[in-house]
N, C-alpha and C positions, 0 to 999 in steps of 0.2 A: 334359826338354829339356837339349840339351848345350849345353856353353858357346859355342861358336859361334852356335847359333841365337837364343841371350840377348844375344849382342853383333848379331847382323845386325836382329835386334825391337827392341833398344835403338837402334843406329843409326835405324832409321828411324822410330820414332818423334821421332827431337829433329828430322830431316829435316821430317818432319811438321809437328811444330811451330815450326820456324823457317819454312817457307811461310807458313802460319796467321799468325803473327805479322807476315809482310811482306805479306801481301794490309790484314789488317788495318789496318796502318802505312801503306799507301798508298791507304786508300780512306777514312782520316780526311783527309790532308794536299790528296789531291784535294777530297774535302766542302770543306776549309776556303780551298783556293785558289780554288776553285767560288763561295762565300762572296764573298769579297776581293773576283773580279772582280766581279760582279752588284753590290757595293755601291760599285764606281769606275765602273761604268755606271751604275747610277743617277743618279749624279752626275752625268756627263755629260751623259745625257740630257736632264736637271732646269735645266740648263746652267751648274751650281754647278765646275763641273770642265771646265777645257780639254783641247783633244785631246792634246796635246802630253803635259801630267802625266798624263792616262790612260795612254796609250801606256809613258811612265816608268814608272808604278805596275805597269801589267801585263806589263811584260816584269820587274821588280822580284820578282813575284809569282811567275807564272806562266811554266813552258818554254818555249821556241820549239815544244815538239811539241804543247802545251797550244793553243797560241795559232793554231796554223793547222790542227785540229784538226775533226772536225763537233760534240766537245761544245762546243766554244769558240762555234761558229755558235750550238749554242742557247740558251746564257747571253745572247749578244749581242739575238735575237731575242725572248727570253724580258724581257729589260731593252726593248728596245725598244715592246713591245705594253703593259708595264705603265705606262709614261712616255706612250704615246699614246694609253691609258686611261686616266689619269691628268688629259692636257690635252685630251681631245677631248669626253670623254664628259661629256654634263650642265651642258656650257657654250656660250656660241656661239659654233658653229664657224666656223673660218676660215681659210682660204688659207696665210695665211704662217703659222701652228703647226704645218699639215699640211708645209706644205716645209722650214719648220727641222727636224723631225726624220727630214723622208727624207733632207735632205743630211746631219744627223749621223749618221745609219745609213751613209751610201753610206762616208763620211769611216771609221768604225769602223773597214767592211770596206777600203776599201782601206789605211788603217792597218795589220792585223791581218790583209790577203791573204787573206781571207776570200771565196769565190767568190757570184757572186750565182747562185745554185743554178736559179731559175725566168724567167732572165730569155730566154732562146731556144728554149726545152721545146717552144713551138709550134710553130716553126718549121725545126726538121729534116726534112732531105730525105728523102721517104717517107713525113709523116706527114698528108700533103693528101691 
């Protein structure tokens, strides 16, 4: 092997390895911003957390590309089903639990510009 092709295998393995190290590095800080949010939704949910300091926390936390995002939808969805399993399941149910947490869901998303993904699915033109 001549030295050139020592230096062009040596380049690119540090290449190599500095990706490696950046996928790595951003798919902890994701996990842990992932983390953050679901336990400032919880909160919310639980109604331990107003929107306002949500909203603070996770823009504190997380990007603006995090937050308008579809993994952002499922953290949000994901906090939401565990909190209205949580309150619904196993106990008598009732009216205003069910609507406190659809308005804090609606509130989220329009917080966080979040789109309501299945709210007109049936209704497009062509699908009668």
């Amino acid at each position: 092997m001549d030295e050139r092709t020592a230096i062009n295998v040596g380049v690119a393995a540090l290449v190599g390895a500095a990706v490696i190290v950046a996928y790595v590095v951003r798919t902890v800080r994701l996990g842990e911003m992932r983390r953050r949010m679901e336990e400032f939704l919880a909160g919310y949910f639980n109604g331990d957390l107003p929107l306002d300091q949500l909203a603070r926390r996770a823009h504190d936390v997380a990007s603006r590309r995090f937050i308008g995002s579809p993994e952002c939808q499922a953290v949000v969805q994901t906090a939401f089903q565990r909190a209205a399993e949580a309150k619904l399941v196993g106990k008598a149910y009732t009216q205003e639990v069910e609507k406190k947490l659809l308005t804090a869901l609606a509130a989220v998303r329009s917080e966080f510009g979040l789109p309501e993904r299945y709210m007109n699915e049936g209704w497009r033109s062509g699908r009668e």
